[in-house]
N, C-alpha and C positions, 0 to 999 in steps of 0.2 A: 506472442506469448503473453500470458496473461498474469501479470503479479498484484497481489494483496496491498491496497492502501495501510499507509499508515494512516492514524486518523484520532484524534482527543473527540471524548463525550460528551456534546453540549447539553446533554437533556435524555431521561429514562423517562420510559410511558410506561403501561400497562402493559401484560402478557409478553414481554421481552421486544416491545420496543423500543428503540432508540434511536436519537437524531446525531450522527458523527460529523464531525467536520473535517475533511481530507483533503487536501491541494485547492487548497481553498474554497471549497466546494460544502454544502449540507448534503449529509445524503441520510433517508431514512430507511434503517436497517435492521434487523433481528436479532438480539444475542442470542448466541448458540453457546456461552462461555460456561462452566458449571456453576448452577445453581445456590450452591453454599456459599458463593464466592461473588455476588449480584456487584453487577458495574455501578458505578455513582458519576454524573459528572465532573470531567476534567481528566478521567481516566484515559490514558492513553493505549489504541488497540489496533489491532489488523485486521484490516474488512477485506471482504472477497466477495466481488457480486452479489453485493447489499445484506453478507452473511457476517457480523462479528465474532469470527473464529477464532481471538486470543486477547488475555491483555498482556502487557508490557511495559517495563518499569521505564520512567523518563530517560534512565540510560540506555535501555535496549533497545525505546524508540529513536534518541538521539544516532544512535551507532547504525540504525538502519537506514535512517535520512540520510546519515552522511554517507553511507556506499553505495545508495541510490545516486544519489546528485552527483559524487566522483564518477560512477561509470557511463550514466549520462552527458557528462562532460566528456569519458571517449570514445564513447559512439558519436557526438559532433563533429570527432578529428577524422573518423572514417570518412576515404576519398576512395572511389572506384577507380581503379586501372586505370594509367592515362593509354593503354596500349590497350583497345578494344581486341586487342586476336587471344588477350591472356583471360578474358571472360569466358571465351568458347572451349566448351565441352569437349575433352581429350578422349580418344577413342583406342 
């Protein structure tokens, strides 16, 4: 499954380009955001396959880091069956 970076704007270019910085990473991407409303750097946003689809106030972004990284942490604790017969497909 595929989820949306969170991601702050280092830098706006020309024609709706922008440089985001996400998981620690630059990635150069497109806003799609509406246009009355133009990103500035430092704005914090949610990219999708190098598409800035939204902004987001520091607390919205805040609350979405932290439920990423809590349920990231329990997908870690997932352990497959120590009884390999409870993996096979019931008929």
């Amino acid at each position: 499954m595929c989820l949306g970076q969170i991601g702050r704007v280092v830098a706006v270019g020309d024609g709706g380009a922008v440089l985001v910085e996400a998981d620690g990473r630059r990635v150069d991407a497109t806003d799609l955001t509406p246009e009355e409303a133009p990103l500035h750097s430092g704005d914090r946003v949610v990219m999708h396959s190098g598409f800035v689809l939204s902004r987001l106030t520091e607390s919205e972004a805040d609350d979405a880091l932290s439920i990423r990284n809590h349920r990231g942490q329990e997908s870690d604790r997932l352990q497959p069956p120590s009884d390999p017969t409870l993996m096979e497909a019931k008929s």
